[in-house]
N, C-alpha and C positions, 0 to 999 in steps of 0.2 A: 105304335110306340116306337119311338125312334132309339135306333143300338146305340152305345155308348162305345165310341173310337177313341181311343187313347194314345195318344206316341209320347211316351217319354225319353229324352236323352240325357245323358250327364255325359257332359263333353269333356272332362275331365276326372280321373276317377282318385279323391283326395286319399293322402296315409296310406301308400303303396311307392315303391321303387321304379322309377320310369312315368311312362305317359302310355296311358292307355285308357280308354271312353268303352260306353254302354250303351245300343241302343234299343227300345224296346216298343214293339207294336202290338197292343193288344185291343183285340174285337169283341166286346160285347165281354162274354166270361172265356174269352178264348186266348190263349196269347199267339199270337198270327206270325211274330216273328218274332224275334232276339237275336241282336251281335253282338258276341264282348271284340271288339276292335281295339287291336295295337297298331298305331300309328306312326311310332317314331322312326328316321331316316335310317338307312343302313350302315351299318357302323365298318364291315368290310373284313375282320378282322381275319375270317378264314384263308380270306384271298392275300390278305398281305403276310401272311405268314407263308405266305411259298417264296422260297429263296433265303427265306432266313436259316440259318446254324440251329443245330438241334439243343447249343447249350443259351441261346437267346428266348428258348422257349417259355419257359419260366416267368421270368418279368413281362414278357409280352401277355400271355393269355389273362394274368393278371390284371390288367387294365380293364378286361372283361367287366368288371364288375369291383364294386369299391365296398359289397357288403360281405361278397363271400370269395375273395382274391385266393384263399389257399384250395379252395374246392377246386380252381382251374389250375393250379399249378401239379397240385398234387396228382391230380387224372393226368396231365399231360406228361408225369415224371412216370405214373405207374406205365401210360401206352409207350415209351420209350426205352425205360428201363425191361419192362418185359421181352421187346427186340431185341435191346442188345446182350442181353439175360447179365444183365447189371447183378454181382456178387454183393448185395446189400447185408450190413452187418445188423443187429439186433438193434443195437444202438439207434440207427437210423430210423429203422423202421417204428421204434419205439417213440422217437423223437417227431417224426412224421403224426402220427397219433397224438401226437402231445401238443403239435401245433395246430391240427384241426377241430382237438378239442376247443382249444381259443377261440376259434372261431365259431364254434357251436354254440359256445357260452356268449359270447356277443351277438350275432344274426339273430339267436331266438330269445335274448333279454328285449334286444332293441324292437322286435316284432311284438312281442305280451303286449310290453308295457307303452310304449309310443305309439304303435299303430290299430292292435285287434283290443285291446282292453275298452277303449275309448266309447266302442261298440255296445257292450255290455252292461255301459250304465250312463247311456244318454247324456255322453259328452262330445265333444266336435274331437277333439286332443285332449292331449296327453297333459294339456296345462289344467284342462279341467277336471282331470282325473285325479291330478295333486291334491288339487282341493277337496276333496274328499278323501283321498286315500295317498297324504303325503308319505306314512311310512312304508306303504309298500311300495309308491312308483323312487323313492331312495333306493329301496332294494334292488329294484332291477337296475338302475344305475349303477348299485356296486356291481354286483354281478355281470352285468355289461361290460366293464370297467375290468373287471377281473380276466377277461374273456382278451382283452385289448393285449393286458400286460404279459399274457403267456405267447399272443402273436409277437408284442416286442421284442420277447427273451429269444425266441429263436428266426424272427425275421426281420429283425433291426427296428422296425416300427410296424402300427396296428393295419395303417392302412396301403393296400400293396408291398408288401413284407416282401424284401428283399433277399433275406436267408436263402432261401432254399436251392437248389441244384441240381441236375439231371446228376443222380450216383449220390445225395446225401445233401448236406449242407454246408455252406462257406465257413461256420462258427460256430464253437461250439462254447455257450454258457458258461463261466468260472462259476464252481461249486456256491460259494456264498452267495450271488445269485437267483441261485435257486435253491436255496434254503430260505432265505427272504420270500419270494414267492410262497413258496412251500408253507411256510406259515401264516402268510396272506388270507389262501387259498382255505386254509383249515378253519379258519375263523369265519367264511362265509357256509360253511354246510348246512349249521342251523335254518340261516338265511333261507337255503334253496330249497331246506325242507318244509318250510313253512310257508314260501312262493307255493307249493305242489299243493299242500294242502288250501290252501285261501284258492286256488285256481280251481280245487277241486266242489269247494260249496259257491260256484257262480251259476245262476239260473240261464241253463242252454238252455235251443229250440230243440225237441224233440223231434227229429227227423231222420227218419231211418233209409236208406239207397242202397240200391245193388250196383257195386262198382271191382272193381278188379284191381286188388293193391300191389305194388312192385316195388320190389327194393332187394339190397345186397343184403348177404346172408355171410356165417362162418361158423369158429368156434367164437368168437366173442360177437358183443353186440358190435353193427357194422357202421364204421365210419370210414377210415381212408381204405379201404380194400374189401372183397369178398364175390360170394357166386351170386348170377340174379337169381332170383326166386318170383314167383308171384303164387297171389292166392289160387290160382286156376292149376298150379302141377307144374308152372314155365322151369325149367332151370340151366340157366347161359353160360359160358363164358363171353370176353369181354369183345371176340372177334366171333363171334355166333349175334351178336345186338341185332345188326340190322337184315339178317336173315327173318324177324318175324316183328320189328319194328322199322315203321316206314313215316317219313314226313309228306305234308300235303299242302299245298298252299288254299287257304283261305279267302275267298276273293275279297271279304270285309278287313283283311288284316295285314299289315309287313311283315308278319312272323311267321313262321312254316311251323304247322302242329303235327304233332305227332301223334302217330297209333297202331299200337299194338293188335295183327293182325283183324286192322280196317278198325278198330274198334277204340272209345276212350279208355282210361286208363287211371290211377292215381299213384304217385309217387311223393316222396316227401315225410313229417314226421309221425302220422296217422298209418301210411302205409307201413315205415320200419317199425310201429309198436302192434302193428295188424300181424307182422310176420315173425317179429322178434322179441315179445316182450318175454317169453321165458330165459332169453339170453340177459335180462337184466341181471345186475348183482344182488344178491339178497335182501340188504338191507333196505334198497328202492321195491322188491317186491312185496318187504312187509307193509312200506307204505301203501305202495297202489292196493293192498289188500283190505290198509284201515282206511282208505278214501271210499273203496268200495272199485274194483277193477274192471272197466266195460270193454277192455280189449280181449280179440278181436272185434272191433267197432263199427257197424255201418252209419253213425250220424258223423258226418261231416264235419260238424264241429264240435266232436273230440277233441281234435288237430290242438284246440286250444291246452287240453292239458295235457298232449303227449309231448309238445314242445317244454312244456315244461320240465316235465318228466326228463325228456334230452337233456336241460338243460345243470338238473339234478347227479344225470347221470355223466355228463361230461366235465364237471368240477370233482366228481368223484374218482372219477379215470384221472383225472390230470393229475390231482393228489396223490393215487396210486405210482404212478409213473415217475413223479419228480421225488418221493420217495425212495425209487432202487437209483436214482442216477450218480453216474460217477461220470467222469472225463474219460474221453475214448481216445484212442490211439491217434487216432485222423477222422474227423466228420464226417468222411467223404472217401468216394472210393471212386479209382480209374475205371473208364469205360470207355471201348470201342465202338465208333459206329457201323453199324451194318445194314446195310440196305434192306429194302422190305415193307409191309405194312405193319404200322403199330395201332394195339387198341389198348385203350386203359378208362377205366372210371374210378367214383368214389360216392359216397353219398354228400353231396353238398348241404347246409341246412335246410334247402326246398328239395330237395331228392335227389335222385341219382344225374350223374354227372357223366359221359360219354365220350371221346374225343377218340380220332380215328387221325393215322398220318401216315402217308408215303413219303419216305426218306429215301435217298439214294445212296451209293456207298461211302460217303462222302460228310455223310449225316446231314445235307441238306433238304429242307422240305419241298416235296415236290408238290402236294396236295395234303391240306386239312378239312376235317368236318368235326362239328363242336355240336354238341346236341343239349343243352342244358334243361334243369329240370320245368323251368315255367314252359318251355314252347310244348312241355310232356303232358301240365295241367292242364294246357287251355281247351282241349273237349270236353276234359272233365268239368272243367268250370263253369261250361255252355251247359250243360247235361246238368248239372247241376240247379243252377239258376232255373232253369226251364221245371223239376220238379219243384226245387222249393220255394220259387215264386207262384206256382198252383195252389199250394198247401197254405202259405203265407194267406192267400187270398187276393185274388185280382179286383175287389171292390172296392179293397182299400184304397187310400187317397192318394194322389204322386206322390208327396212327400214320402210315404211310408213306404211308397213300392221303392224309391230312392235308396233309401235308405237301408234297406231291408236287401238290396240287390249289390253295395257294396260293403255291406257285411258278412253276404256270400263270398264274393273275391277277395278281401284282404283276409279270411278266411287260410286262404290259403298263401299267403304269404309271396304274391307273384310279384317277381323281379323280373320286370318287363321289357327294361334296358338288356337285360341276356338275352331277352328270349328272340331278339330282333335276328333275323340272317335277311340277305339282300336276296331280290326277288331273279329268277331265273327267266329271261328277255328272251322271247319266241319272237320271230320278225318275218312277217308272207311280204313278196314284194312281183308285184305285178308291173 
């Protein structure tokens, strides 16, 4: 009887951030090999940030990424600010929270409903998901939408938001403003309550994994600040990271992955509801209790309703917050540079966020390292694939292993274009 040899690739991998392919070798009922490969050029951006002004940092790291621009500003203002132990007023910090909510509400509307939803009920897109369910993929477009207008209020616009500032922000909101919003804001709740639930009766694969969750931790649930945590006992600060976190180069990939003492890892929305769903606020606890609460979670694609869940919980913070606001003295506050290493993170909407700098006294950068969350997922992703394409079943037909293999990865929501760093050139010369 002759084996049945299969190699499937998908050279392109559709409804994901970036460029990044899959290739997959399977013998007989064996799978013999798997690469999720990222392929795009080096973007450089670590390196050209040396030389630059510590208050240029901001709008540059920014450019990083066009889905989640305040996750790179924010890490890069906490590794700076905590150097030069920046006297940050309540205001700020408040208002920093208030701009990452936006962004939490937009990343994880536009991921539901544009890109993982589509998965779910055998459509290509999001166009075909209308058609069946015009009133909810509307909703995630307000809610999307709503996520945009809170980046507007305090970054001048949605995408690459300008606001922000080593020591605070350029401007601070007139009260009417954000009363306008504020009542926005309150007329979508229903909305996101009912997102949670409809997200909640959608028919997952049942698949259970042993993986190792990480994410920041505090007294509130953690978005622009806190300690790391993971499920195994870890607990960091933000210049202890790469004492038991280390990157590796992949010979299949341009992206350096990462892992936690040699091992994969998960980070992201599954992770922070693995470690933090008792920091929710009540009213989201009562729901996840009438959905029925599977956190802590090992199926993978939970991930589906804990982004929700964030995103229930971040229209709910932001409400909170534009609720106490009043106009502050000054936006922003003076800061001295001081020479040194700075580290700072945050939780970006794919997870946690790292960025490491050596400034001189002068505050210019002498060395950066920028760790973001997808280059954190891509073992897990591999690890992933590799069990639940076993389970899926390897008899099944290409199309279905296809299909079934990138509904693993947009799964997880990887932003591919971040996760690129330039390859490190070893040169023998005889």
């Amino acid at each position: 009887m002759t084996e049945r040899r299969i190699k499937i690739d998908v050279p392109s991998l559709a409804r994901v951030e970036g460029e990044g392919a899959l290739h997959l070798n399977i013998e007989g009922d064996r799978l013999a090999g798997l690469r999720f490969k990222i392929y795009e050029p080096p973007r450089f951006f670590e390196k050209f940030l040396e030389g630059r002004h510590f208050n240029e940092l901001p709008d540059i790291v920014a450019r990083i990424c066009g889905i989640c621009p305040v996750a790179y500003q924010v890490s890069a203002a906490n590794a700076i600010e905590s150097l030069f132990q920046a006297p940050l007023t309540p205001w700020i910090k408040q208002m920093r929270r208030l701009l990452y909510c936006g962004e939490w509400l937009q990343s994880h509307s536009l991921h539901i409903h544009l890109l993982a939803l589509p998965d779910y009920f055998g459509h290509d897109s999001a166009i075909g998901l209308a058609g069946d369910f015009p009133d909810e993929v509307r909703r995630g477009f307000a809610l999307q939408d709503a996520g945009n207008q809170i980046m507007r209020l305090l970054g001048g616009r949605s995408v690459h938001p300008v606001g922000l500032k080593i020591g605070g922000f350029y401007h601070a909101p007139p009260v009417g403003e954000v009363q306008t919003l504020l009542d926005h804001l309150t007329t979508l709740l229903p909305a996101a309550e009912q997102m949670c639930r409809w997200l909640a009766t959608i028919d997952l694969p049942e698949e259970e994994q042993v993986f190792t969750s990480v994410a920041l931790t505090g007294a509130a649930y953690p978005i622009e600040q806190g300690e790391l945590i993971s499920s195994q006992g870890l607990r960091l600060s933000p210049d202890q990271y790469d004492q038991h976190f280390a990157e590796h180069q992949a010979p299949h990939s341009t992206a350096l992955w990462s892992l936690l003492e040699g091992k994969d890892y998960l980070v992201g929305p599954l992770a922070r509801l693995n470690l933090n769903h008792a920091l929710l606020p009540p009213q989201i606890q009562s729901l996840l209790t009438e959905v029925g609460n599977p956190f802590p979670s090992r199926n993978m694609f939970h991930s589906m309703l804990a982004r929700g869940l964030e995103v229930l919980f971040a229209l709910t913070e932001a409400i909170s917050i534009l609720q106490q606001y009043v106009l502050p003295d000054c936006p922003a506050v003076e800061v001295e540079p001081v020479a040194g290493i700075a580290c700072g993170w945050s939780e970006a909407p794919r997870g946690l966020l790292w960025q490491r700098y050596e400034l001189d006294q002068h505050g210019i950068i002498q060395a950066a390292r920028i760790v973001p969350p997808t280059s954190q997922n891509q073992a897990r992703i591999e690890q992933d694939l590799q069990q639940s394409l076993n389970r899926f079943g390897l008899s099944q037909s290409d199309e279905a292993l296809r299909l079934h293999s990138e509904k693993v990865i947009r799964n997880y929501d990887p932003c591919i274009s971040c996760a690129t760093h330039f390859l490190k050139l070893t040169t023998e010369r005889r």
